[in-house]
PDB file of N, CA, C and O in Angstrom:
ATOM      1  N   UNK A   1     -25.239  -4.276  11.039  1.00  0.00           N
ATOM      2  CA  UNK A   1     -24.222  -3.422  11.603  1.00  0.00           C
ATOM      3  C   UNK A   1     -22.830  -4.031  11.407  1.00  0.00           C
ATOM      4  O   UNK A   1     -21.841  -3.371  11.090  1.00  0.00           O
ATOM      5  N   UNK A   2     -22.846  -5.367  11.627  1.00  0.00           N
ATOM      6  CA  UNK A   2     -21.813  -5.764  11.294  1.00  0.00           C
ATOM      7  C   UNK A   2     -20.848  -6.303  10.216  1.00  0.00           C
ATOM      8  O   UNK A   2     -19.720  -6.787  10.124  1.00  0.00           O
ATOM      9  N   UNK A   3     -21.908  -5.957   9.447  1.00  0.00           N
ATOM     10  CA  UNK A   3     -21.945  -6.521   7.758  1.00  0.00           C
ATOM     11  C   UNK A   3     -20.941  -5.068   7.232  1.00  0.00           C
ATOM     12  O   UNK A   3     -19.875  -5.064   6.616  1.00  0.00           O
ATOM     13  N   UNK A   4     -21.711  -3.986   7.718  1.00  0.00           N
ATOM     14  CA  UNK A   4     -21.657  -2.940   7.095  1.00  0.00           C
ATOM     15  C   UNK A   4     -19.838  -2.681   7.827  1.00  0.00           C
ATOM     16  O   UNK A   4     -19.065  -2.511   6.885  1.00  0.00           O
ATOM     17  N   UNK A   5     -19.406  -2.650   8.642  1.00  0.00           N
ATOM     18  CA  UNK A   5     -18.483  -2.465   9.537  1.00  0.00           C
ATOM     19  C   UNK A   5     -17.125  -3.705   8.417  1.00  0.00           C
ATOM     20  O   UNK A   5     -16.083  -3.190   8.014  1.00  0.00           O
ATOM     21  N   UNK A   6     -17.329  -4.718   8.213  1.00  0.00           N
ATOM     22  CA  UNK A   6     -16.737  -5.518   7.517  1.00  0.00           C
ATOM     23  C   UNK A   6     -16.656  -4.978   6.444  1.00  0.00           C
ATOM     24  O   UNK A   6     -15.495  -5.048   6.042  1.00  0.00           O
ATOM     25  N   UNK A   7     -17.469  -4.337   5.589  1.00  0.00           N
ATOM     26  CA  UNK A   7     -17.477  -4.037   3.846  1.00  0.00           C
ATOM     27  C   UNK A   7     -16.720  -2.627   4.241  1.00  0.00           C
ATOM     28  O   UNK A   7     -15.731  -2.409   3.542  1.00  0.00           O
ATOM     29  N   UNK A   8     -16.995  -1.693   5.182  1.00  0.00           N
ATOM     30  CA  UNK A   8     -16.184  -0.633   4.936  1.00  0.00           C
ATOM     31  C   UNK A   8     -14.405  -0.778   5.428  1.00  0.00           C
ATOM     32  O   UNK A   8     -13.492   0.039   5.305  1.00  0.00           O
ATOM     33  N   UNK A   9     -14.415  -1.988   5.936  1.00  0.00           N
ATOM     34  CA  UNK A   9     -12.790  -2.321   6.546  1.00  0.00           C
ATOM     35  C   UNK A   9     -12.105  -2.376   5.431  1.00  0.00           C
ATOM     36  O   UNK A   9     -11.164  -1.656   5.096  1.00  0.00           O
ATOM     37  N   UNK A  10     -13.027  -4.021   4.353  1.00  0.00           N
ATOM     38  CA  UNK A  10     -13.235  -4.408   3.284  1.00  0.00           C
ATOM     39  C   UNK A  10     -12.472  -3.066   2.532  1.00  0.00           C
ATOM     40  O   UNK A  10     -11.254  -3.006   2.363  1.00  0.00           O
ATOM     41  N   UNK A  11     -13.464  -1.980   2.110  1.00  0.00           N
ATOM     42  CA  UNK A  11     -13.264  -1.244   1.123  1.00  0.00           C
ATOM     43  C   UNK A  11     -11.916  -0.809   1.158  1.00  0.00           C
ATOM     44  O   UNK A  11     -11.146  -0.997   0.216  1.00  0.00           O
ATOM     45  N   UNK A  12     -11.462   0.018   2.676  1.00  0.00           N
ATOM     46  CA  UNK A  12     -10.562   0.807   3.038  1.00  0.00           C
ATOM     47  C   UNK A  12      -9.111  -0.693   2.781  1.00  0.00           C
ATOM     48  O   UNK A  12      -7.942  -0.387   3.016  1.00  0.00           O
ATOM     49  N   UNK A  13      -9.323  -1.599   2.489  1.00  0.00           N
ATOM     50  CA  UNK A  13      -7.909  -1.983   2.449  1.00  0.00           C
ATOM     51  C   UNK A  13      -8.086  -2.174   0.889  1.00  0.00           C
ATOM     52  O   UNK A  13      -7.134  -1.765   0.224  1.00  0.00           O
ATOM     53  N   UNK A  14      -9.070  -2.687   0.242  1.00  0.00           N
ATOM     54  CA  UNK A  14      -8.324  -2.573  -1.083  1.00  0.00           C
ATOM     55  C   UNK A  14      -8.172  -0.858  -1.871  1.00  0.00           C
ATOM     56  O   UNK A  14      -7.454  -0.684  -2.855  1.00  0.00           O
ATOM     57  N   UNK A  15      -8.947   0.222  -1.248  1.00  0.00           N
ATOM     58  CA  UNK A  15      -8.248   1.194  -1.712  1.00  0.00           C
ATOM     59  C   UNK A  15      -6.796   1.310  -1.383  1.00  0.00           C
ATOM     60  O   UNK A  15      -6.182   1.919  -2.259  1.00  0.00           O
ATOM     61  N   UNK A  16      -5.895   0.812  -0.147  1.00  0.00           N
ATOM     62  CA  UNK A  16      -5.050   0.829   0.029  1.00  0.00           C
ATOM     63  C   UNK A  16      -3.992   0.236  -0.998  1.00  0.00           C
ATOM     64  O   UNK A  16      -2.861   0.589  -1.332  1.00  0.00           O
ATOM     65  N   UNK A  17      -4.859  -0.850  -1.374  1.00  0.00           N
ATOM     66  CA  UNK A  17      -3.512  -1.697  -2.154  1.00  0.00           C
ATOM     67  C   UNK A  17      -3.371  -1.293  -3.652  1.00  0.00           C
ATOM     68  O   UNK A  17      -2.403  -1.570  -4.360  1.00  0.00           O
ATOM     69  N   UNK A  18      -4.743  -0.431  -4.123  1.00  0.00           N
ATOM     70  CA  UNK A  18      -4.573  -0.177  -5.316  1.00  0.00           C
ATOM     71  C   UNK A  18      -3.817   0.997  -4.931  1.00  0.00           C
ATOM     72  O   UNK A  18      -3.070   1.320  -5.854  1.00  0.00           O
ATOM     73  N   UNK A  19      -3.688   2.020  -3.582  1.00  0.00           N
ATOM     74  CA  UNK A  19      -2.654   2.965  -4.307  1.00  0.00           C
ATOM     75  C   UNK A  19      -1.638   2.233  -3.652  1.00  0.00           C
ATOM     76  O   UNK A  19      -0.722   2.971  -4.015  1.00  0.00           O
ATOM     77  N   UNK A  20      -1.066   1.365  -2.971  1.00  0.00           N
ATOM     78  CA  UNK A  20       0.527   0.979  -3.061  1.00  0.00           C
ATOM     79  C   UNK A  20       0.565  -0.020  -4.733  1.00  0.00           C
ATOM     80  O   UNK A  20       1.708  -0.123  -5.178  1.00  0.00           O
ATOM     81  N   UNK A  21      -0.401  -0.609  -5.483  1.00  0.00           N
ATOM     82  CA  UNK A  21      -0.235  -0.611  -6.901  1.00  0.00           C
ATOM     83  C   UNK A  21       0.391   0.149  -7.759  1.00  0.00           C
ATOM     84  O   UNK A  21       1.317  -0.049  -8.545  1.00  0.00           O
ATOM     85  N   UNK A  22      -0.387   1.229  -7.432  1.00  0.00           N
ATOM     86  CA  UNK A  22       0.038   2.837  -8.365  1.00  0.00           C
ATOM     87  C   UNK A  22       1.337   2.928  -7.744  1.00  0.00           C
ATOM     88  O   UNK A  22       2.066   2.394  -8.579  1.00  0.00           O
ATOM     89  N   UNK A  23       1.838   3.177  -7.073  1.00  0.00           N
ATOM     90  CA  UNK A  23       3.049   3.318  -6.217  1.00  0.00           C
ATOM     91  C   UNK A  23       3.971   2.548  -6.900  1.00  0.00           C
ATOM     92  O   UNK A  23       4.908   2.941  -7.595  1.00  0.00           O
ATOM     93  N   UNK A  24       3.686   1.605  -6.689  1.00  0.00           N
ATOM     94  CA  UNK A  24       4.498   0.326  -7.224  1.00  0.00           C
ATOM     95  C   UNK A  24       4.999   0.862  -9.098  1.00  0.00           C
ATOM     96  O   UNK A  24       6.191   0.980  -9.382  1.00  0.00           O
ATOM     97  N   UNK A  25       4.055   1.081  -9.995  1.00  0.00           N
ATOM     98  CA  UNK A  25       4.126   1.477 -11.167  1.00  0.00           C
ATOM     99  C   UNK A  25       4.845   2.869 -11.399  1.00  0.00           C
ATOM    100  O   UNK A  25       5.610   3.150 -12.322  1.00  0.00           O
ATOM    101  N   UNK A  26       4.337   3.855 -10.127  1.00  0.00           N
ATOM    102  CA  UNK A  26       5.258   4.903 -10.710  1.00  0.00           C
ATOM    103  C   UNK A  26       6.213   4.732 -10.336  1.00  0.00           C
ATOM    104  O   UNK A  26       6.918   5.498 -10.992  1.00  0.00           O
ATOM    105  N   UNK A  27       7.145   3.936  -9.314  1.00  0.00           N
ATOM    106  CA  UNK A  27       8.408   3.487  -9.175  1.00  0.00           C
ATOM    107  C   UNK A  27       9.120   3.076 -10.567  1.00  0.00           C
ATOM    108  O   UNK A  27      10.305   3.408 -10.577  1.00  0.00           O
ATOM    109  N   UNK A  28       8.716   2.490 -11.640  1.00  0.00           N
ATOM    110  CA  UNK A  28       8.837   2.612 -13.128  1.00  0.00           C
ATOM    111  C   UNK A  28       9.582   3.806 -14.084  1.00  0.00           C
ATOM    112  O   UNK A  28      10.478   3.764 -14.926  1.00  0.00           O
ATOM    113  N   UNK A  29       8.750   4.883 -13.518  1.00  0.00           N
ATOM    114  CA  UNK A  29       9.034   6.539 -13.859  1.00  0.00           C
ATOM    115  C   UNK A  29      10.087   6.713 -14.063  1.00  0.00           C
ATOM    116  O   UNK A  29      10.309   6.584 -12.859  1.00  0.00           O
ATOM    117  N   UNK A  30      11.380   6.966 -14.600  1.00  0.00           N
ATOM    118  CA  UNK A  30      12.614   7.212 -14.232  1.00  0.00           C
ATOM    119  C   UNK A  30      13.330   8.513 -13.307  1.00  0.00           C
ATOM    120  O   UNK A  30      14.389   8.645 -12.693  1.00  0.00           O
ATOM    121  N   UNK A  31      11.816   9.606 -13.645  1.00  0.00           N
ATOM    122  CA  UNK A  31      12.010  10.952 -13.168  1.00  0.00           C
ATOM    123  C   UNK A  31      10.544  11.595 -12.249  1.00  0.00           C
ATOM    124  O   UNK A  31       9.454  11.073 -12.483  1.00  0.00           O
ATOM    125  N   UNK A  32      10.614  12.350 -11.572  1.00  0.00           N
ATOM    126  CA  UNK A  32       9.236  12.646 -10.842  1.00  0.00           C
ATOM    127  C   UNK A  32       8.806  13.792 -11.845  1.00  0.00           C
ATOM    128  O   UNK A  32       9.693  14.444 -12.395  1.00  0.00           O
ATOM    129  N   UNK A  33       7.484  14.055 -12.097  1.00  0.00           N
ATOM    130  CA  UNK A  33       7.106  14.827 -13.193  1.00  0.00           C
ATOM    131  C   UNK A  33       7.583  16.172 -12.509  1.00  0.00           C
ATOM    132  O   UNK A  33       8.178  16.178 -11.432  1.00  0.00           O
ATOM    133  N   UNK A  34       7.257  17.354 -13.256  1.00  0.00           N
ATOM    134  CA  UNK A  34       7.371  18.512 -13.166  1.00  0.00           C
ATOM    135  C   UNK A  34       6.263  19.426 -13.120  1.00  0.00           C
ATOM    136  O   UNK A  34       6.321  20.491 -12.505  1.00  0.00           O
ATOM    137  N   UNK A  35       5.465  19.114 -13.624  1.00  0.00           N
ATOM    138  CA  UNK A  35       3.858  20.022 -13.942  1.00  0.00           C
ATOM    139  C   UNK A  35       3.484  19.494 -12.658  1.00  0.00           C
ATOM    140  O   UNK A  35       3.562  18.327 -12.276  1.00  0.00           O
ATOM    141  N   UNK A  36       2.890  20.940 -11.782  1.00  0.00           N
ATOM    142  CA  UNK A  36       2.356  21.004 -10.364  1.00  0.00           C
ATOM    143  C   UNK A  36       1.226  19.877 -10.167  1.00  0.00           C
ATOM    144  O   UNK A  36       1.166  19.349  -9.056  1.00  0.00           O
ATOM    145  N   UNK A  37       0.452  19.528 -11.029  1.00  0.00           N
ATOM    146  CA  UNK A  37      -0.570  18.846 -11.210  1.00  0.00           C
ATOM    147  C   UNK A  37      -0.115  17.080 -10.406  1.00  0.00           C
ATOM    148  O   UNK A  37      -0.442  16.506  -9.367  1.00  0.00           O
ATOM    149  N   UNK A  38       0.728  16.769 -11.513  1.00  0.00           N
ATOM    150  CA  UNK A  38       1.367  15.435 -11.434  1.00  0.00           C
ATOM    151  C   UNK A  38       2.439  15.368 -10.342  1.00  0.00           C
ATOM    152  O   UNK A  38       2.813  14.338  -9.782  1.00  0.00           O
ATOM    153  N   UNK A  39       2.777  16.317 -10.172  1.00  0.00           N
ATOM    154  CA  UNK A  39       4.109  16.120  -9.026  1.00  0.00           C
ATOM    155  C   UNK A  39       2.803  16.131  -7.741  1.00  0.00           C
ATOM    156  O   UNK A  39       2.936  15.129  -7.038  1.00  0.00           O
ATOM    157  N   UNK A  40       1.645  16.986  -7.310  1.00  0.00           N
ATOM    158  CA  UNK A  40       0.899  15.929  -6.580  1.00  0.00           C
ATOM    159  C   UNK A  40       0.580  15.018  -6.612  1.00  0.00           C
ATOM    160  O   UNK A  40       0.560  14.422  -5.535  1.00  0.00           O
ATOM    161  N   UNK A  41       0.171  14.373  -7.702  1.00  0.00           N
ATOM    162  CA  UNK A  41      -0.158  13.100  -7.629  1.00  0.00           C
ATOM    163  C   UNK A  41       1.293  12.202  -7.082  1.00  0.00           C
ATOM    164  O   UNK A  41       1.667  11.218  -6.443  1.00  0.00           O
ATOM    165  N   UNK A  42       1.592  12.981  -7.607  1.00  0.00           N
ATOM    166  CA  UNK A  42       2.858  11.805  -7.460  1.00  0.00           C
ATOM    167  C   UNK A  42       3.654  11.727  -5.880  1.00  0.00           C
ATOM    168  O   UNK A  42       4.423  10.894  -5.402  1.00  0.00           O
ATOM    169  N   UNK A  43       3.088  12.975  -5.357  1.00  0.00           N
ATOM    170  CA  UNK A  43       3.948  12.778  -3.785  1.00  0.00           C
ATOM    171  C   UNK A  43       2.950  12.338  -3.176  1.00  0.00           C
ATOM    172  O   UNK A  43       3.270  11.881  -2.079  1.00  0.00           O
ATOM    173  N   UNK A  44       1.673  12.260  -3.441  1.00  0.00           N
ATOM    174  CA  UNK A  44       0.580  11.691  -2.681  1.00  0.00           C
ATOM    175  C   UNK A  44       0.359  10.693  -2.341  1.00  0.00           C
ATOM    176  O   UNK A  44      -0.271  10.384  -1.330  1.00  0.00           O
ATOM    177  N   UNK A  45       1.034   9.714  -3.451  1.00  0.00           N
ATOM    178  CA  UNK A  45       1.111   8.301  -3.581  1.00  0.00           C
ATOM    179  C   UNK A  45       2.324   7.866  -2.863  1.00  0.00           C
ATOM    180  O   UNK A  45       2.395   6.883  -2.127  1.00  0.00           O
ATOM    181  N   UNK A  46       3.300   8.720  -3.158  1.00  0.00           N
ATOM    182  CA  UNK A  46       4.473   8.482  -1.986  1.00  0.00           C
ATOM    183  C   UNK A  46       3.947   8.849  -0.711  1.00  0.00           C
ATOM    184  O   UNK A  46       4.274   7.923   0.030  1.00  0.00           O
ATOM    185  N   UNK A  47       3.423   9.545  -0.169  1.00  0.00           N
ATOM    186  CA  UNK A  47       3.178   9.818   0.753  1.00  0.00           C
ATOM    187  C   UNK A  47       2.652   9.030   1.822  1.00  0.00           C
ATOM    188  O   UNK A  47       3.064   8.930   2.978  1.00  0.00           O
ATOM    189  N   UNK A  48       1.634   8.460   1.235  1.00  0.00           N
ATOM    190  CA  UNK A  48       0.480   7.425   1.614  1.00  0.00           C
ATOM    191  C   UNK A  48       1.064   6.051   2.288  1.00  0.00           C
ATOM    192  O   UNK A  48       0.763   5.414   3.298  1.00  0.00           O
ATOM    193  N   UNK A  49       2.338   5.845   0.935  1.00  0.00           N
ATOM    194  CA  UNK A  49       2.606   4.569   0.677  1.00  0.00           C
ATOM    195  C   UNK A  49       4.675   4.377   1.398  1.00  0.00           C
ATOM    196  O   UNK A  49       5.445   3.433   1.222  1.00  0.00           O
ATOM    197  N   UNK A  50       4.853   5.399   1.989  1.00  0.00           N
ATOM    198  CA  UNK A  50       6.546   5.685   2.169  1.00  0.00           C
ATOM    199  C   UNK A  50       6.444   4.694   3.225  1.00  0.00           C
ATOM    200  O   UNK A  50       7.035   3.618   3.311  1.00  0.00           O
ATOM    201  N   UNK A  51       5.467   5.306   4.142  1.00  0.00           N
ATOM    202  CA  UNK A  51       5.979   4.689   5.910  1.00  0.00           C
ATOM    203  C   UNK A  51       6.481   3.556   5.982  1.00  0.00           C
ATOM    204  O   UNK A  51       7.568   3.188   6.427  1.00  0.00           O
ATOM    205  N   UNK A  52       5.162   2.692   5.260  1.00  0.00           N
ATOM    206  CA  UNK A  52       5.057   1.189   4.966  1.00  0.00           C
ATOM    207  C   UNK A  52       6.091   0.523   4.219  1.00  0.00           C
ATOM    208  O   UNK A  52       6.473  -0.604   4.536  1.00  0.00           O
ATOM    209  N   UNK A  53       6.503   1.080   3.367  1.00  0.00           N
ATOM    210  CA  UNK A  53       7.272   0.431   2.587  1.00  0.00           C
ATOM    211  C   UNK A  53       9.008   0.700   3.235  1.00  0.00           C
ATOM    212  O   UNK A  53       9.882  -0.166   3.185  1.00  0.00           O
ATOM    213  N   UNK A  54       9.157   1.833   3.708  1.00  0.00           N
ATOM    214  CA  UNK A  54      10.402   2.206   4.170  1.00  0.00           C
ATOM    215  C   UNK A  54      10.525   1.407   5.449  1.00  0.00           C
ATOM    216  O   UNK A  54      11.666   0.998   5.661  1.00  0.00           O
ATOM    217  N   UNK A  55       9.535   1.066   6.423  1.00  0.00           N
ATOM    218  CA  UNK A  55       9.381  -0.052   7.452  1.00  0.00           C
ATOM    219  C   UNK A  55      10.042  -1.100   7.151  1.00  0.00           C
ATOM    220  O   UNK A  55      10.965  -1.683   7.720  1.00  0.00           O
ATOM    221  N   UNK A  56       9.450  -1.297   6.150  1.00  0.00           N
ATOM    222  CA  UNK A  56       9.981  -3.154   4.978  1.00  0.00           C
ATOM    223  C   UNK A  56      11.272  -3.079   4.489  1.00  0.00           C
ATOM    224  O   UNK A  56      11.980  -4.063   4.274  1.00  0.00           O
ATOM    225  N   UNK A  57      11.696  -1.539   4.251  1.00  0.00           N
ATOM    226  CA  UNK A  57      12.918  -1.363   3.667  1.00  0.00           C
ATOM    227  C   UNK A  57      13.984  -1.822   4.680  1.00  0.00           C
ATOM    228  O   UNK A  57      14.884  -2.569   4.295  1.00  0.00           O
ATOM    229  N   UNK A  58      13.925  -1.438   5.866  1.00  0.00           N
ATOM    230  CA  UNK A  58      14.578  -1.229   7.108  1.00  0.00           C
ATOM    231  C   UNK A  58      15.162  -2.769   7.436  1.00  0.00           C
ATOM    232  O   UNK A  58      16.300  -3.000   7.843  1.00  0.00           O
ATOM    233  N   UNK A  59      14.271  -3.628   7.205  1.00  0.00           N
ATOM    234  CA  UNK A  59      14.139  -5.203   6.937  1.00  0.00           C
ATOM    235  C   UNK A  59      14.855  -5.693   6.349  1.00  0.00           C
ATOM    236  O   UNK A  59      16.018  -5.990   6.624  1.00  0.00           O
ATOM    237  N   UNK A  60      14.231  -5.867   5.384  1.00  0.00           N
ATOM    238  CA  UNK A  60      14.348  -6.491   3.695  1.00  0.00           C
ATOM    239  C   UNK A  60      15.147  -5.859   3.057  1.00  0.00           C
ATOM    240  O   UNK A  60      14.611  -4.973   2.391  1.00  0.00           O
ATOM    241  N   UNK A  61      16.609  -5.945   2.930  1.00  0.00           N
ATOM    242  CA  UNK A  61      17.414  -5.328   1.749  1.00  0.00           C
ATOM    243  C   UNK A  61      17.229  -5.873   0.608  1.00  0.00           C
ATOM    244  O   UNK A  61      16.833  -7.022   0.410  1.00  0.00           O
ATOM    245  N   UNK A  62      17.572  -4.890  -0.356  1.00  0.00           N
ATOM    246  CA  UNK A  62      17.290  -5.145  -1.896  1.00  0.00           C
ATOM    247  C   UNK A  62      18.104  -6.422  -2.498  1.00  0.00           C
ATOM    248  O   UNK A  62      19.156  -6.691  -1.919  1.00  0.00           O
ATOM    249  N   UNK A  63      17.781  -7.110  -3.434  1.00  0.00           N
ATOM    250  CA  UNK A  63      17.581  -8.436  -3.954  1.00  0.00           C
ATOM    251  C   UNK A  63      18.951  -7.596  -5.085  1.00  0.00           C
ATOM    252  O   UNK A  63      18.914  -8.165  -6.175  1.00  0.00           O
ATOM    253  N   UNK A  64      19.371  -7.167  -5.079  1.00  0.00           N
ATOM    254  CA  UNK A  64      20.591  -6.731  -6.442  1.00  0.00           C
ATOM    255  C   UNK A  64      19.963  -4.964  -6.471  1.00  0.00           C
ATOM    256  O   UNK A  64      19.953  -3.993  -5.714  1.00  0.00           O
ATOM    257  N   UNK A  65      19.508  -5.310  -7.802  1.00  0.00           N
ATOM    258  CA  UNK A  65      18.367  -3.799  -7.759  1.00  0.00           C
ATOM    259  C   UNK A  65      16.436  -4.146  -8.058  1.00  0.00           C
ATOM    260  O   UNK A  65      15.498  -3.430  -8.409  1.00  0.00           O
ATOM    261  N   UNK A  66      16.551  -5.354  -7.753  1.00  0.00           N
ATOM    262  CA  UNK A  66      15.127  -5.756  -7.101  1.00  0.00           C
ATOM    263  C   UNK A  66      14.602  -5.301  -4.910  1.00  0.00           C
ATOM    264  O   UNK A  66      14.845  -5.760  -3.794  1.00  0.00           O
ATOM    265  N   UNK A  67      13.831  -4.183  -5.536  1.00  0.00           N
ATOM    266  CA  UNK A  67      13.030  -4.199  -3.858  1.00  0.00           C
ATOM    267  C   UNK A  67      11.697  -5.195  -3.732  1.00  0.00           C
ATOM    268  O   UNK A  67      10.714  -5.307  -4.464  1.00  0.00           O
ATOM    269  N   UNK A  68      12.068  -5.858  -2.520  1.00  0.00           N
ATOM    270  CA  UNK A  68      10.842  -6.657  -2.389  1.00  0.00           C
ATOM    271  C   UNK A  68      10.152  -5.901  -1.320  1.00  0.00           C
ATOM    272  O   UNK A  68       9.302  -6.580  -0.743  1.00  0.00           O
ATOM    273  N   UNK A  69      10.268  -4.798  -0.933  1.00  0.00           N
ATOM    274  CA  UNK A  69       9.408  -4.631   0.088  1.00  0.00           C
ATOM    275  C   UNK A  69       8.077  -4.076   0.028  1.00  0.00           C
ATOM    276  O   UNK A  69       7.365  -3.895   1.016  1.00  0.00           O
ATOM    277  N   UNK A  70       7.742  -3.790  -1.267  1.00  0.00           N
ATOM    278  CA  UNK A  70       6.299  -3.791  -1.842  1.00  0.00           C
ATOM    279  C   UNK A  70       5.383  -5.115  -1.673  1.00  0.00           C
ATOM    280  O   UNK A  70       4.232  -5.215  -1.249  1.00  0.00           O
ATOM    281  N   UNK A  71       6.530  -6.364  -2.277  1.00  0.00           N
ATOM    282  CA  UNK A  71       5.468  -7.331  -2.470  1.00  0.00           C
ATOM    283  C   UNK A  71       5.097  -8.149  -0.876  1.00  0.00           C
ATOM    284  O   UNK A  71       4.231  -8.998  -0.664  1.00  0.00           O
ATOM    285  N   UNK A  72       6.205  -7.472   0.208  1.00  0.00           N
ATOM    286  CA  UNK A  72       5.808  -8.100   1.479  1.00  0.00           C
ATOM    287  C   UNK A  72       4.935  -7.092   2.251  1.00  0.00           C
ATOM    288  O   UNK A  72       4.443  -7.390   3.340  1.00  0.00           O
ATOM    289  N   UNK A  73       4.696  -5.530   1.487  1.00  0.00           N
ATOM    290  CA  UNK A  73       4.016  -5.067   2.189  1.00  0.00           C
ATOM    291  C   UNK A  73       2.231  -5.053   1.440  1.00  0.00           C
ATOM    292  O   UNK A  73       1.190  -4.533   1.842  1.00  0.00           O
ATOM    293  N   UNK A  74       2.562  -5.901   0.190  1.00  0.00           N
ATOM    294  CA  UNK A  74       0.879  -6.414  -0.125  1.00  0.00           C
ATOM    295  C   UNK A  74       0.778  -7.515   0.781  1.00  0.00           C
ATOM    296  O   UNK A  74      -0.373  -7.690   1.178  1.00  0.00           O
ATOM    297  N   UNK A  75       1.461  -8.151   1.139  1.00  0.00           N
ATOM    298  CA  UNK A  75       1.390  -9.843   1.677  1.00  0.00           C
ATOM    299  C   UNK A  75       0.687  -9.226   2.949  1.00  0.00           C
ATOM    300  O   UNK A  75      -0.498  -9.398   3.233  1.00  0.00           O
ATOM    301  N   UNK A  76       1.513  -8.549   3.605  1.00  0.00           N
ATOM    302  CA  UNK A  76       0.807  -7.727   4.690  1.00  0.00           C
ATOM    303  C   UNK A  76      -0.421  -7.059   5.307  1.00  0.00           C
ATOM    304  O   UNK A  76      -1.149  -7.205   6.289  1.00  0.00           O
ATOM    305  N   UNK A  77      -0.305  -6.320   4.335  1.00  0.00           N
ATOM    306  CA  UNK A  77      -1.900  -5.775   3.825  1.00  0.00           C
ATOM    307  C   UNK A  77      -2.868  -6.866   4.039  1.00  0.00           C
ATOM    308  O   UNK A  77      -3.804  -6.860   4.839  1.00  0.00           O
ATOM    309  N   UNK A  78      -2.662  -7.427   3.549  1.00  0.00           N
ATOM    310  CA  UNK A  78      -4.016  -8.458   2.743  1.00  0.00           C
ATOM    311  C   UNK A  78      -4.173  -9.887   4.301  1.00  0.00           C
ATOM    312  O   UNK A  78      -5.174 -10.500   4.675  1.00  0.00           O
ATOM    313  N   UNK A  79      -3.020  -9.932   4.715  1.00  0.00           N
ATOM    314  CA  UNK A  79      -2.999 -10.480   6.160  1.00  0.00           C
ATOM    315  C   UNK A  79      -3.517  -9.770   7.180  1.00  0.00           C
ATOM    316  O   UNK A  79      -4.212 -10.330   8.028  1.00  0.00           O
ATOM    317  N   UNK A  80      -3.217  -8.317   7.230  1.00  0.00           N
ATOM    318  CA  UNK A  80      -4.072  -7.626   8.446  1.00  0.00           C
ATOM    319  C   UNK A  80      -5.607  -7.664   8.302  1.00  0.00           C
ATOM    320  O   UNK A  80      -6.469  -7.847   9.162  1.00  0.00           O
ATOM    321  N   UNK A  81      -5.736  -7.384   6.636  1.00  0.00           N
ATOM    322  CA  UNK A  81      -7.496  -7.612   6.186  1.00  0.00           C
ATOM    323  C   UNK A  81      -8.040  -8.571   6.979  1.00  0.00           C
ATOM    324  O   UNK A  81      -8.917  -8.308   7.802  1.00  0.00           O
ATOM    325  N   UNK A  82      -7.526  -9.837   6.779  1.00  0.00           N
ATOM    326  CA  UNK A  82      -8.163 -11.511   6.620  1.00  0.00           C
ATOM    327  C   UNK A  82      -8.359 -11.185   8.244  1.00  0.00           C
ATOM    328  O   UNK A  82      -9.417 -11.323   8.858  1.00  0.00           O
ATOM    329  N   UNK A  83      -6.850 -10.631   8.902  1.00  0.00           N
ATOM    330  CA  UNK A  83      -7.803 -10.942  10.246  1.00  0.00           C
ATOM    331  C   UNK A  83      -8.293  -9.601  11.367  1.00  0.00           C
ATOM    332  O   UNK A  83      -8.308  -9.651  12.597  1.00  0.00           O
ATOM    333  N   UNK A  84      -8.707  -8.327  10.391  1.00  0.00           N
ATOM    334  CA  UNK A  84      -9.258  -7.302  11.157  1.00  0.00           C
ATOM    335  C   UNK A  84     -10.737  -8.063  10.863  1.00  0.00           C
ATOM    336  O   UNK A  84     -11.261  -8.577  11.851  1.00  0.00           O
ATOM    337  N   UNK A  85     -11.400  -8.162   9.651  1.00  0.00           N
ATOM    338  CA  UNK A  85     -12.536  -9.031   9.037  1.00  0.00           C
ATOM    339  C   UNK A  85     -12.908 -10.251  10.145  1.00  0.00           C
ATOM    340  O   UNK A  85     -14.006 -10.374  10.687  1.00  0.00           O
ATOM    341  N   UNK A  86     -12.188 -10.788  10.274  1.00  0.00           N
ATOM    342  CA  UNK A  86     -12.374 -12.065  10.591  1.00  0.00           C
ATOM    343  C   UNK A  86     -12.765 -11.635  12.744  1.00  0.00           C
ATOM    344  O   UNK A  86     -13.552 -12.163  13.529  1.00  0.00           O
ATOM    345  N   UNK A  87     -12.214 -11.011  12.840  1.00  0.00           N
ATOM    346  CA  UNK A  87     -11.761  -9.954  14.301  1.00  0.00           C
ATOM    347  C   UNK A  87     -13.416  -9.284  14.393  1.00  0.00           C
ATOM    348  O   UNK A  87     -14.026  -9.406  15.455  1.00  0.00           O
ATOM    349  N   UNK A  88     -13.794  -8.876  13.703  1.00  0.00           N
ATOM    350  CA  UNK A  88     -15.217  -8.216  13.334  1.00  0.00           C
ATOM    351  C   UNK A  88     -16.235  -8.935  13.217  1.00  0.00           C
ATOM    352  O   UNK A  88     -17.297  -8.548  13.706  1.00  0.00           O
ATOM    353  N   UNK A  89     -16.149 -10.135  12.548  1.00  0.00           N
ATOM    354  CA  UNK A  89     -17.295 -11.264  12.045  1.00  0.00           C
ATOM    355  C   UNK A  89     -17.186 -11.832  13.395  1.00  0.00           C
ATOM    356  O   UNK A  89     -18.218 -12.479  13.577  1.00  0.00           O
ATOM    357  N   UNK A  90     -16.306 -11.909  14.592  1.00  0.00           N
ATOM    358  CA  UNK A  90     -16.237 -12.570  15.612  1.00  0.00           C
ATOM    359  C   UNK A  90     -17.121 -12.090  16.586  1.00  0.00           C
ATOM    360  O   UNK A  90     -17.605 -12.913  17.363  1.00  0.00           O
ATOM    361  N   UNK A  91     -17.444 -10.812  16.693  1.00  0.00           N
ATOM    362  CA  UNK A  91     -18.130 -10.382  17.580  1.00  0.00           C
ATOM    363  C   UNK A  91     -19.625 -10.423  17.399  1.00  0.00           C
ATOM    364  O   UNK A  91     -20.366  -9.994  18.283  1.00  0.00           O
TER     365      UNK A  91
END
């Protein structure tokens, strides 16, 4: 039970980080697509990924025209993992 409870925490954060990944890459884009198709994809990933990062924004001002608030909101991520996991294996 508790194995299983860990692997699905597990799962649910690295799906997270691969779409603030994707996020991260279509920030690249210069323009948001136009074809209905891709402009979902593409607000979906904003969507998912705004709160968090605009949180960090609020913070962390930009480095020139470098944003770091992606790479503190993987640092993040991956810190709440270690200890929701670890929070779980405890009981």
């Amino acid at each position: 039970m508790k194995d299983d409870a860990i692997s699905y925490v597990n799962a649910f954060f690295t799906v997270y980080v691969i779409i603030l990944l994707v996020r991260i890459l279509l920030s690249w884009i210069p323009a948001a697509p136009v074809r209905p198709f891709w402009r979902a994809v593409y607000d979906f990933f904003h969507q998912c990924t705004d709160w968090l990062l605009n949180f960090f924004r609020r913070i962390i001002p930009p480095v020139g025209i470098l944003d770091l608030s992606p790479i503190v909101a993987l640092i993040v991520v991956y810190i709440a993992r270690a200890l929701i996991v670890n929070l779980i294996g405890s009981f």
